[in-house]
TORTOR-664520 format. One record per residue (C-alpha): residue number from 1; x, y, z; residue in one letter. Coordinates in Angstrom, 1 decimal, always signed. Layout:
TORTOR-664520
ATOM     i        x        y        z   aa
ATOM   NUM        X        Y        Z    a
...
end
This chain:
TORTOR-664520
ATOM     i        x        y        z   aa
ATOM     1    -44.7    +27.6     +4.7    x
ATOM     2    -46.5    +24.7     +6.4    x
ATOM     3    -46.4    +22.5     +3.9    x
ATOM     4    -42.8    +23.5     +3.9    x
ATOM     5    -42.6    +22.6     +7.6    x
ATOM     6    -44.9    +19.1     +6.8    x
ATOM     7    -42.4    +17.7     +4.3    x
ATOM     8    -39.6    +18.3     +6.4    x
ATOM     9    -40.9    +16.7     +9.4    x
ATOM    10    -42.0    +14.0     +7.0    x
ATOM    11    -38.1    +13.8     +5.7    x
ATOM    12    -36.9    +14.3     +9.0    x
ATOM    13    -39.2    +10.7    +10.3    x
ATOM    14    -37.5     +8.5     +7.6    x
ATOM    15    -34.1     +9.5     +8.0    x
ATOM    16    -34.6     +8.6    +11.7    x
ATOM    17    -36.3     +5.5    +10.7    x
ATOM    18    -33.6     +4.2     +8.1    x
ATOM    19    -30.9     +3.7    +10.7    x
ATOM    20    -28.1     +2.5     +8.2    x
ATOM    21    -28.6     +6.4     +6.1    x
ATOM    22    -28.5     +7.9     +9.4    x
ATOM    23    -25.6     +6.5    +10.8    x
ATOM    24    -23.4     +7.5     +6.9    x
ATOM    25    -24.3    +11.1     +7.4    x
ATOM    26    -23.6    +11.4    +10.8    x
ATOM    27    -20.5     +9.3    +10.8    x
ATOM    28    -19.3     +9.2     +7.4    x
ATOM    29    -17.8    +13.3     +7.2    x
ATOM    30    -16.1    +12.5    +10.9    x
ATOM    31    -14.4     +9.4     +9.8    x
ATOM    32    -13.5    +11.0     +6.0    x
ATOM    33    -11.9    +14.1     +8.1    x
ATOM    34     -9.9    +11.4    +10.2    x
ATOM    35     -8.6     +9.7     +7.2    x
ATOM    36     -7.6    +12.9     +5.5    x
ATOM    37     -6.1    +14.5     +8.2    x
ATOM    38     -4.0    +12.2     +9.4    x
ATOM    39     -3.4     +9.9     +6.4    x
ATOM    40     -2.6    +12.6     +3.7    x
ATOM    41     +0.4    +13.4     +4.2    x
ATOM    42     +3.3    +14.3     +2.0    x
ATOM    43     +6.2    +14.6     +4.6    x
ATOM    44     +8.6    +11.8     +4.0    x
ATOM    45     +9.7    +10.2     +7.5    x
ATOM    46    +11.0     +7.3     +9.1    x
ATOM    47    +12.3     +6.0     +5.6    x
ATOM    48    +13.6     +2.7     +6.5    x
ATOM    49    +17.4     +3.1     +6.0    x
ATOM    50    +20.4     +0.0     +6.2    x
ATOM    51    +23.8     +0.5     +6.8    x
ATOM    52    +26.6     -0.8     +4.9    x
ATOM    53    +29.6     +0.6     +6.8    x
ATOM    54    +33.2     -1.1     +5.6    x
ATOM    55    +35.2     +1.4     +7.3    x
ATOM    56    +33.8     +1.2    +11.2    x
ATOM    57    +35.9     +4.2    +11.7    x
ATOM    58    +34.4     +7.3    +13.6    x
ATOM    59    +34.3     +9.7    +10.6    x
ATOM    60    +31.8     +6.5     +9.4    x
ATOM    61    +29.6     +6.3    +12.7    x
ATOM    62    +29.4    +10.2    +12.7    x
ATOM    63    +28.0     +9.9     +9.0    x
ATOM    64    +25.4     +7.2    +10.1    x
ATOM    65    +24.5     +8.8    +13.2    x
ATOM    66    +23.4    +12.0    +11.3    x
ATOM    67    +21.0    +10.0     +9.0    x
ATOM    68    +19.4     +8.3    +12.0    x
ATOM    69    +19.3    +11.5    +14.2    x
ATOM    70    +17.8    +13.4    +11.5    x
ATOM    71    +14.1    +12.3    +11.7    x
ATOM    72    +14.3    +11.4     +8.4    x
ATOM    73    +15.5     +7.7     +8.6    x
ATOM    74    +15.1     +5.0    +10.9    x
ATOM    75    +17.9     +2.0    +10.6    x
ATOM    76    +16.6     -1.3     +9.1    x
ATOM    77    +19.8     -3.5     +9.9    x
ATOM    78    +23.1     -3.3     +9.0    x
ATOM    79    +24.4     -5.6     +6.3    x
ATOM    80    +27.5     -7.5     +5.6    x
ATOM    81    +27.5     -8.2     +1.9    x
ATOM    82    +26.1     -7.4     -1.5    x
ATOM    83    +24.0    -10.9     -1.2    x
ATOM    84    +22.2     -9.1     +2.2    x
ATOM    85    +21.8     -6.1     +0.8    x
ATOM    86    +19.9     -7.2     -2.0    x
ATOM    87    +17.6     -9.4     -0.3    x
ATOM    88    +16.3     -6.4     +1.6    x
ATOM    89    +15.9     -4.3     -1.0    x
ATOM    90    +13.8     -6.9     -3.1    x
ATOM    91    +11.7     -7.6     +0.1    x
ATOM    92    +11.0     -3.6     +0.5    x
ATOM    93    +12.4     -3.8     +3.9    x
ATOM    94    +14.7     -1.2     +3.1    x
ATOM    95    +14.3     +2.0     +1.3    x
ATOM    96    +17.7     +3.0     +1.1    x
ATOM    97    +21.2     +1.5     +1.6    x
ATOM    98    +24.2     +4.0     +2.7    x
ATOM    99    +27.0     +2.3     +1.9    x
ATOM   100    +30.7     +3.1     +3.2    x
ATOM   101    +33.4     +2.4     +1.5    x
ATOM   102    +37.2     +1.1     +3.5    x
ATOM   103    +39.7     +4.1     +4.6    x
ATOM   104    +36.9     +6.8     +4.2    x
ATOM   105    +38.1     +8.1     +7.6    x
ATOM   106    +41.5     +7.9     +7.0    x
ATOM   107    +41.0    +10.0     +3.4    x
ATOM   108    +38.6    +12.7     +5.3    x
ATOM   109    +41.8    +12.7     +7.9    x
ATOM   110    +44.4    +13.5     +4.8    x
ATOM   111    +42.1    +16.1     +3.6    x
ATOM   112    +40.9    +14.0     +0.7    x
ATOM   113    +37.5    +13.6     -0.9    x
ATOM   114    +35.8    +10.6     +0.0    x
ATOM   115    +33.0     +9.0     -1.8    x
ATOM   116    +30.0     +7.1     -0.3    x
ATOM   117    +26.9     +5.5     -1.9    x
ATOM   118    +23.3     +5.9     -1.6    x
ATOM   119    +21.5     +3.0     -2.9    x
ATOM   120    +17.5     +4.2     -3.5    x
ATOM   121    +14.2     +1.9     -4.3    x
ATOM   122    +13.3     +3.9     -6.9    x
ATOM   123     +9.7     +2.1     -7.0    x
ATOM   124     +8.8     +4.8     -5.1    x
ATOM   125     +9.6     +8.1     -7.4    x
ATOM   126     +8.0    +10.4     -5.1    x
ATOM   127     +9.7     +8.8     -1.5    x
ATOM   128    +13.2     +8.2     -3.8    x
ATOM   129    +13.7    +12.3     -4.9    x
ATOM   130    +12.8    +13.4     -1.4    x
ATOM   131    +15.4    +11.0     -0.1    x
ATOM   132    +17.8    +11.8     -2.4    x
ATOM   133    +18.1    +15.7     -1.4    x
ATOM   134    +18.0    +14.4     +2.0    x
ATOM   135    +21.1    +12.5     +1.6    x
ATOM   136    +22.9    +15.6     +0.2    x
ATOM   137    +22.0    +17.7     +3.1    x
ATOM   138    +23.2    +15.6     +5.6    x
ATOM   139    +26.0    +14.3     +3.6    x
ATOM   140    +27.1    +18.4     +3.5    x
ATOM   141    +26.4    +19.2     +7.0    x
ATOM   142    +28.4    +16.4     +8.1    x
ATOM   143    +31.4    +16.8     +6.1    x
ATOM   144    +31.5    +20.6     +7.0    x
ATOM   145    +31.4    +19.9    +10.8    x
ATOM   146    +34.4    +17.3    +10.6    x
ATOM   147    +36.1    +19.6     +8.4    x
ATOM   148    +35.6    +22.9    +11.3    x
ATOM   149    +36.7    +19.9    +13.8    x
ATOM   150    +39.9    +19.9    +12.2    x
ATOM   151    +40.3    +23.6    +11.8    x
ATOM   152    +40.1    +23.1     +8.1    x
ATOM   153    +37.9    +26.1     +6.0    x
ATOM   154    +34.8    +24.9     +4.8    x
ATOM   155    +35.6    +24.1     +0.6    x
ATOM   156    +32.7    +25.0     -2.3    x
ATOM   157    +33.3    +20.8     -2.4    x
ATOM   158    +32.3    +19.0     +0.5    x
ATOM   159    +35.1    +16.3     +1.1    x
ATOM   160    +32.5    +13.4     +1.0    x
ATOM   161    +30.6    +13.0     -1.7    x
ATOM   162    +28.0    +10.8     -3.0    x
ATOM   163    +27.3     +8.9     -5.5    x
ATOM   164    +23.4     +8.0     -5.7    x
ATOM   165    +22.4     +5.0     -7.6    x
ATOM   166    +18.5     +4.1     -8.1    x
ATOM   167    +17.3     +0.6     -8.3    x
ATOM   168    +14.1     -0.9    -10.1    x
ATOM   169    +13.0     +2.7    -11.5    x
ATOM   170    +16.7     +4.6    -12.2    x
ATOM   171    +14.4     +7.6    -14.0    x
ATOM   172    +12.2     +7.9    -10.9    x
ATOM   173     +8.9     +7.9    -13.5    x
ATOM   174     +6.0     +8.6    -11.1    x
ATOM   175     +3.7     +6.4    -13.5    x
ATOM   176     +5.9     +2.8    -12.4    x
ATOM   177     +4.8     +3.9     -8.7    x
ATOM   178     +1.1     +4.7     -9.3    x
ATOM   179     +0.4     +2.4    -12.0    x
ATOM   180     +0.6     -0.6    -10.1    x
ATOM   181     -1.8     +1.0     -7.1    x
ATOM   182     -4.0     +1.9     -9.9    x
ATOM   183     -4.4     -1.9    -11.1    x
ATOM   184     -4.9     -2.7     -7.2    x
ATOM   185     -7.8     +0.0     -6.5    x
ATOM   186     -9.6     -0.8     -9.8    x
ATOM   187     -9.5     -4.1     -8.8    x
ATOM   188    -10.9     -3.6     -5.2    x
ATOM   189    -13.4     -1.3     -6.1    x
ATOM   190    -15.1     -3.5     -9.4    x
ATOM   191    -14.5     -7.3     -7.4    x
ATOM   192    -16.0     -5.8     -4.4    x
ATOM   193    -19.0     -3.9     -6.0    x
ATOM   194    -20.1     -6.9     -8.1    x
ATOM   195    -20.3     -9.2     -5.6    x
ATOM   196    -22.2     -6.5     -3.4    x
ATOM   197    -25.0     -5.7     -6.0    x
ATOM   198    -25.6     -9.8     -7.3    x
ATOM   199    -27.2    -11.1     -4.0    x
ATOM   200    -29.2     -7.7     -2.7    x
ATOM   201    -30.4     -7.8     -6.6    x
ATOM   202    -32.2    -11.4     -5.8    x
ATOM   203    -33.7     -9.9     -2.3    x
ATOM   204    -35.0     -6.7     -4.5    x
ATOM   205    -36.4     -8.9     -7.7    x
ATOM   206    -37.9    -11.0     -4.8    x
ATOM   207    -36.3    -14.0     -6.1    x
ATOM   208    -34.2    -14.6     -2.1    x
ATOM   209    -37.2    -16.9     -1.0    x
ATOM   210    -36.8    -19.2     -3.9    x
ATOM   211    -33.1    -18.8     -3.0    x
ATOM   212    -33.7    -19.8     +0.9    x
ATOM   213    -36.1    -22.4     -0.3    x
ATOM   214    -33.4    -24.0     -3.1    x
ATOM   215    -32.1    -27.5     -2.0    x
ATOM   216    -27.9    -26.2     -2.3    x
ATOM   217    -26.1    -25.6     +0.9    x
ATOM   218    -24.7    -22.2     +1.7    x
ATOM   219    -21.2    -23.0     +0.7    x
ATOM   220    -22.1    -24.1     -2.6    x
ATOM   221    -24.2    -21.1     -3.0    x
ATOM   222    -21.1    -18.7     -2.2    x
ATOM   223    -19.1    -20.5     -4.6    x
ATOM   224    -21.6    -21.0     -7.7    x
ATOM   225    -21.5    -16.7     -6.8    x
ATOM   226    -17.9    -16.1     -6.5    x
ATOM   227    -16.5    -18.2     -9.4    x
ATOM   228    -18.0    -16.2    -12.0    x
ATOM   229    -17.2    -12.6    -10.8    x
ATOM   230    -13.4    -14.2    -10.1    x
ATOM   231    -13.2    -15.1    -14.3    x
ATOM   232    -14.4    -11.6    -15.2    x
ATOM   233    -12.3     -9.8    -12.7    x
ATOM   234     -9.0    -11.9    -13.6    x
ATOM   235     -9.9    -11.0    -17.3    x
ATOM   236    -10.0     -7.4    -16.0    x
ATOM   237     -7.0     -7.2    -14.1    x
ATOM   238     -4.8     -9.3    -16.6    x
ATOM   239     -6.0     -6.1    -19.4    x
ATOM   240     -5.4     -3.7    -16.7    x
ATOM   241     -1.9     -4.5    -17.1    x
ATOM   242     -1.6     -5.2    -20.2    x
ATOM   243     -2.6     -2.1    -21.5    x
ATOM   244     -0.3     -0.6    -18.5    x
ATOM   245     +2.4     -2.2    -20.3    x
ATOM   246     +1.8     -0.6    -23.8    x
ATOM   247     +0.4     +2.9    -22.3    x
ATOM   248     +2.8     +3.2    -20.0    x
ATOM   249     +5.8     +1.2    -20.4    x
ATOM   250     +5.5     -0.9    -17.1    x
ATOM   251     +7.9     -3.5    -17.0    x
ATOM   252     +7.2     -7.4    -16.4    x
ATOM   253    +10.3     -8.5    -14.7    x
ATOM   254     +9.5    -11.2    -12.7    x
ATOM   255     +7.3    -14.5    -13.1    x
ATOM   256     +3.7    -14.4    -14.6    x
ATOM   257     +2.5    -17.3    -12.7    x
ATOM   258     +3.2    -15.5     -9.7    x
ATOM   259     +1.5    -12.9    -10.9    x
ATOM   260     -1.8    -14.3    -11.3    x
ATOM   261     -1.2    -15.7     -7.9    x
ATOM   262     -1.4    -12.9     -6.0    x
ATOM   263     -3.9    -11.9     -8.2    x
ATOM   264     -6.3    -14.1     -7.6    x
ATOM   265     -6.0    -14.3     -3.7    x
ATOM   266     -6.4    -10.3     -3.6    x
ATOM   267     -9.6    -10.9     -6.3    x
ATOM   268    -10.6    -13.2     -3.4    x
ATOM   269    -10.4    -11.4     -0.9    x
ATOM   270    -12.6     -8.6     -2.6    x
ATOM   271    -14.8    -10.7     -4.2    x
ATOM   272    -15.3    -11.7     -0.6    x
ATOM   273    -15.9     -8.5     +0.7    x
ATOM   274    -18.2     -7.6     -1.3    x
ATOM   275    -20.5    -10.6     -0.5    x
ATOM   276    -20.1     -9.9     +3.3    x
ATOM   277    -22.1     -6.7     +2.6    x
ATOM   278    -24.6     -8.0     +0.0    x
ATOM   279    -25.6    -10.1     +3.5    x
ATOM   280    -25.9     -6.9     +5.5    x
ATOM   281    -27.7     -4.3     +3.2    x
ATOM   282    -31.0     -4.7     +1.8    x
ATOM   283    -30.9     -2.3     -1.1    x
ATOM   284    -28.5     -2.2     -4.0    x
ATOM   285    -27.7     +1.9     -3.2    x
ATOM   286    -27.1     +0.9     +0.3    x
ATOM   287    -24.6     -1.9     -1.1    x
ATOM   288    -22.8     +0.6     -3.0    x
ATOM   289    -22.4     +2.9     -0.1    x
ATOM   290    -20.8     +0.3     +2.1    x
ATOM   291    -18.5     -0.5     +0.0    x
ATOM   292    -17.5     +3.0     -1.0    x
ATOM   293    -16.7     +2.7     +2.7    x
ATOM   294    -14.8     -0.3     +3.2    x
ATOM   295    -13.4     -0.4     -0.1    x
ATOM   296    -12.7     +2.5     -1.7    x
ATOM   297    -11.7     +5.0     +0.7    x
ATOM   298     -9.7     +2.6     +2.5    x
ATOM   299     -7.8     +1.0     -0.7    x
ATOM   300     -7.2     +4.6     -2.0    x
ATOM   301     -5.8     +6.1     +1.0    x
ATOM   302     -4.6     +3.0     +3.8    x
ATOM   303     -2.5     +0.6     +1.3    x
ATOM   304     +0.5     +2.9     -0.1    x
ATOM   305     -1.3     +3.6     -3.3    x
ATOM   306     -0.2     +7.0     -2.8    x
ATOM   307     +0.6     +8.1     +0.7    x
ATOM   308     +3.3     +6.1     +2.4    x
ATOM   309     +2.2     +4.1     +5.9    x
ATOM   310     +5.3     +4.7     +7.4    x
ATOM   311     +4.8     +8.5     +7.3    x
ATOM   312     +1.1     +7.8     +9.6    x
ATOM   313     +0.2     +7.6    +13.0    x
ATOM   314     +0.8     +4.4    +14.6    x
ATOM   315     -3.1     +4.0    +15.0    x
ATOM   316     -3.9     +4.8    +11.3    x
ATOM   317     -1.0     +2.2    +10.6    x
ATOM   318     -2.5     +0.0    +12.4    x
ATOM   319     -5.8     -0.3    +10.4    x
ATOM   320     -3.8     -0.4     +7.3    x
ATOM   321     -3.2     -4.1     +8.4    x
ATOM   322     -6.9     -5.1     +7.6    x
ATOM   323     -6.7     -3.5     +3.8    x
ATOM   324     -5.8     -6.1     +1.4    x
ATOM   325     -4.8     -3.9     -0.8    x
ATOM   326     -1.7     -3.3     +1.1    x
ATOM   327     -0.4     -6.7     +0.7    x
ATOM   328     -1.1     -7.1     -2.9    x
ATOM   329     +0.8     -3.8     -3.9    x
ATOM   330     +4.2     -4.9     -1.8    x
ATOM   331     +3.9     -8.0     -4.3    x
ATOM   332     +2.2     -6.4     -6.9    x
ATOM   333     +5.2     -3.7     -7.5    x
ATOM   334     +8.1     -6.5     -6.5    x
ATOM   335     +7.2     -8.5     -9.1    x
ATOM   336     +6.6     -6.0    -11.9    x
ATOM   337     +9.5     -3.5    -11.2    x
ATOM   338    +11.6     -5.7     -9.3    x
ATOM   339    +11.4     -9.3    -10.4    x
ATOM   340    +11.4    -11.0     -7.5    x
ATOM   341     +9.7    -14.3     -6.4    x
ATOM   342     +7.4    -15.6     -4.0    x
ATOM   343     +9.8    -16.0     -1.4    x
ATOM   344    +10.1    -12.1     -1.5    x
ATOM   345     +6.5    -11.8     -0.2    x
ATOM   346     +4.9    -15.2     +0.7    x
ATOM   347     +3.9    -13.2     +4.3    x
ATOM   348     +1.9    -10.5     +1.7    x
ATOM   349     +0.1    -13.6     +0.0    x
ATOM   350     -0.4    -15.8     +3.4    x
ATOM   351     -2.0    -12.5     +4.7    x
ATOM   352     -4.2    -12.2     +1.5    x
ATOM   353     -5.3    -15.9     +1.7    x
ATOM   354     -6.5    -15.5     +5.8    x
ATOM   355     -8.7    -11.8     +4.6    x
ATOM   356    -10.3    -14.2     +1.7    x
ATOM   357    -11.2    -16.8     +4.5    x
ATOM   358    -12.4    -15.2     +7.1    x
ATOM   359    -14.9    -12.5     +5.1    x
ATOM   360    -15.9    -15.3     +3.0    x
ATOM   361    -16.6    -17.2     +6.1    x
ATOM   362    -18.4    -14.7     +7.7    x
ATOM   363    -20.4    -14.2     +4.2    x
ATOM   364    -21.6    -18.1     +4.6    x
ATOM   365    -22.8    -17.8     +8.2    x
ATOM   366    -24.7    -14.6     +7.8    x
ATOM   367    -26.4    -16.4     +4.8    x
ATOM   368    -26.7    -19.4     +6.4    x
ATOM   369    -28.9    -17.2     +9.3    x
ATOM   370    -31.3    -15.8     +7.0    x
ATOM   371    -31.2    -18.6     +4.7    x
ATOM   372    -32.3    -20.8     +8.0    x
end
């Protein structure tokens, strides 16, 4: 039993001493019960919603008001024409367009059926069925209440009906939603973890002091490291999809240069990454961890992959800003499944190209510090 009691005190002294360990268990489980808790979460809210309403009557307003005060929707603008309400559905600012056709009051008024539209993104297969038996409710519970306004008897129809219509993924195939965020977290996770390993492998090999003594500056340094891991993982990504497209039928609709565009910047940015912690840990197991951290967890459950941002607390949401992975799957997905160019989401690539600069930045001047 002592020498029980001798090798746990002895454990207990170099868990104390190794600060970094330390600090993962303690904080690690608090921060993964955070993340979970708040960030997985099913419920589909605040689904950005825009308004085509030709009829302005008050059968119309009544409609719209009930998709607004339902909790389920939140209004994204209201559009004039077809040319508007295409331009926010291939930007993603809107999930869904109720559209509202001329005399829809005066037909509810004559007791007549009246037919609106529901225009889904179906990029989102999971967000677009939920929304589409949300629309049905409300559609039903409005049109009875106008129709007990009138002192009419509720009908087995409902006197406005709707007519759904789902762009960019019509069959709402789950794989054409998580595909894509697949593509972005293998991405993350192999950019990020090769960079990591390469320059804690030189301070384990002891071959650091040859690099601190080596006549190249730090920037030239950082780029002789990133270059190569930016070839492989380019080759990668470009097979990722490729093999997406045969396996699982995933559509290339818009422009291949673009593609590699964003691409590259989001490679960048976690090629970058992963260097900033190669400068911070000292092992190649406490590399890994820190990026399981900052990479993994937060690519997997903070970008969209799977759980939708809008549907998290505003504080979670606000963190989700500093995940790259968030920007490259807006443009990722719209030019895949919906074709659309850079000007659809030049603010997603301007957003990838300040990450890469400022980690890769900080990378240089902690390596500059210990190179000096």
């Amino acid at each position: 039993m002592r020498k029980a009691i001798a090798v746990g005190k002895k454990e207990f002294r170099q868990i104390a001493r190794d600060r970094r360990t330390l600090a993962i268990m303690l904080l690690v489980p608090v921060g993964f019960l955070l993340l979970f808790g708040y960030a997985l979460n099913f419920d589909v809210k605040n689904v950005s919603m825009a308004v085509q309403d030709r009829d302005n009557s008050s059968e119309s307003r009544a409609l719209v008001s009930a998709f607004l005060n339902s909790g389920y929707f939140r209004l994204a603008g209201t559009v004039r024409g077809n040319e508007q309400l295409h331009r926010l559905m291939d930007r993603g600012r809107a999930a869904v367009v109720l559209v509202i056709p001329e005399n829809t009051g005066r037909a509810l008024r004559r007791g007549e059926m009246a037919p609106v539209q529901v225009i889904l993104d179906g990029v989102d297969s999971t967000t677009g069925v939920a929304v589409l038996g949300y629309s049905l409710s409300i559609v039903r519970s409005v049109s009875n209440q106008l129709l007990l306004e009138q002192g009419a008897p509720v009908p087995g129809v409902p006197p406005v009906a709707v007519e759904p219509r789902v762009w960019y993924n019509p069959e709402l195939r789950s794989a054409l939603f998580l595909v894509p965020g697949l593509i972005g977290f293998i991405g993350m996770i192999t950019a990020a973890v090769s960079t990591a390993l390469s320059v804690v492998r030189e301070k384990e090999r002891g071959t650091w002091e040859q690099v601190r003594m080596a006549p190249i500056n730090t920037v030239s340094y950082i780029v002789g490291k990133t270059i190569p891991y930016l070839g492989v993982s380019i080759a990668s990504s470009m097979g990722i999809i490729l093999a997406a497209m045969v396996l699982f039928d995933l559509p290339m609709r818009g422009s291949w240069l673009a593609l590699l565009l964003a691409t590259t910047l989001f490679l960048l940015a976690a090629l970058g990454m992963g260097l900033l912690v190669s400068t911070v840990a000292e092992s190649q197991l406490v590399a890994f961890q820190i990026v399981l951290i900052l990479a993994f967890l937060p690519t997997f459950l903070l970008s969209g992959f799977i759980f939708p941002i809008q549907n998290m607390p505003a504080v979670i949401q606000a963190i989700t800003y500093i995940v790259p992975a968030r920007y490259f799957l807006v443009a990722l997905r719209g030019i895949v499944l919906k074709g659309v160019g850079i000007g659809a989401f030049w603010v997603q690539l301007v957003a990838l190209a300040a990450f890469t600069t400022v980690v890769l930045g900080l990378a240089s001047a902690r390596l500059a510090r210990e190179r000096g």
